[in-house]
C-alpha positions as CSV (number, residue, x, y, z in Angstrom):
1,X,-65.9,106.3,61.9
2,X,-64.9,110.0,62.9
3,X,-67.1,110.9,66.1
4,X,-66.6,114.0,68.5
5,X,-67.5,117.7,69.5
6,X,-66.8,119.2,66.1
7,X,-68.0,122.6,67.0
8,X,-70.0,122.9,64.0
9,X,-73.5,122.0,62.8
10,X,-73.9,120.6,60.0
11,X,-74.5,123.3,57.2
12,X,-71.0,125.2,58.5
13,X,-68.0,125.0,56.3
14,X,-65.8,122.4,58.2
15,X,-68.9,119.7,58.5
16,X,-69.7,121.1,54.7
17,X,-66.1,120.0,53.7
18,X,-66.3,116.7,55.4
19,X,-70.0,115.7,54.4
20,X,-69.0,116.5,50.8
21,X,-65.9,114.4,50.5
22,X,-67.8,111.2,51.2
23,X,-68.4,111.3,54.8
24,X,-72.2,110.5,56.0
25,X,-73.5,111.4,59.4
26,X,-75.3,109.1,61.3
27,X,-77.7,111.6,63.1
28,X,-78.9,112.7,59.9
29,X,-79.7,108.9,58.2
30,X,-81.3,107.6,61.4
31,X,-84.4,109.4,60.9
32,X,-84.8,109.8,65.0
33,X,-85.5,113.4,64.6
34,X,-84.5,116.7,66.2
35,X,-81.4,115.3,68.6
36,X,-79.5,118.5,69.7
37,X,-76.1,118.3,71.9
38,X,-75.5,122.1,73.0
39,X,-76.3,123.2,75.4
40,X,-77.2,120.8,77.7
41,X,-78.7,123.2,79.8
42,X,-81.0,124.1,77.5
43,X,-84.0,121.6,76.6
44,X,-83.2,119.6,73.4
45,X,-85.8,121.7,70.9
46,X,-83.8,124.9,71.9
47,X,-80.1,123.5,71.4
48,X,-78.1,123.1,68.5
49,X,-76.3,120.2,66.7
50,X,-72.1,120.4,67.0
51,X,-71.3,117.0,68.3
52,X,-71.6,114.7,65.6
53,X,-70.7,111.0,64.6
54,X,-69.3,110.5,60.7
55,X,-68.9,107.6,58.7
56,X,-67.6,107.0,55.4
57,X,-69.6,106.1,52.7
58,X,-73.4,106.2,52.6
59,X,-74.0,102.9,52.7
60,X,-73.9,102.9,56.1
61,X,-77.0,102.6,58.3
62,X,-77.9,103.9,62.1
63,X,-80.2,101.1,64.0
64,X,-79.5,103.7,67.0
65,X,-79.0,107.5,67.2
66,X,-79.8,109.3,70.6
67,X,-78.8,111.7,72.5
68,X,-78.3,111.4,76.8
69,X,-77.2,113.7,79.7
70,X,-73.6,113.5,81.1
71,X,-72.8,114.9,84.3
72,X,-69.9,117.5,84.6
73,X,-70.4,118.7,80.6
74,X,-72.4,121.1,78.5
75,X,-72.9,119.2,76.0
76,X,-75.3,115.8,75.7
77,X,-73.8,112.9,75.1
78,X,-74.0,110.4,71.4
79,X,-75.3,106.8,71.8
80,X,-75.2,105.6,67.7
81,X,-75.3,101.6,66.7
82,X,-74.5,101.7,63.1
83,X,-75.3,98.9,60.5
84,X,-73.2,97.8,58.3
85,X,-74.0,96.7,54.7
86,X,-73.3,92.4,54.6
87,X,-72.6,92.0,57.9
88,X,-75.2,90.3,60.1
């Protein structure tokens, strides 16, 4: 698991490189919808997506993906509970 502000959404070269080389991120499979994390000023349907949470493989499921306001930061916060294949 590879998680932080990446600066990049994900259809820029750097995410690109990484999603392509096995790497699945877990906003994407969790099917929660638009979750933006810059800026936090801004409300969520206006932001964009540069703080992201990876995983490798695509196995991999998300039971939780959301996004939450931090104090003192310009960017929202990443609240992910992943699910991992055999393990109950």
């Amino acid at each position: 698991m590879l998680a932080g502000d990446f600066n990049s959404t994900l259809n820029q070269g750097p995410m690109r490189r990484l999603t392509s080389n096995g790497c699945t991120d877990v906003g994407r499979t969790a099917g929660t919808g638009l979750s933006t994390t810059w800026p936090s000023s801004l409300p969520e349907f206006l932001g964009i997506t540069i703080d992201h949470v990876l995983v490798g493989g695509s196995e991999v499921g998300a039971a939780d993906y959301r996004t939450v306001d931090i104090s003192g930061t310009d960017h929202r916060g990443l609240i992910t509970e992943v699910e991992l294949p055999g393990v109950d």
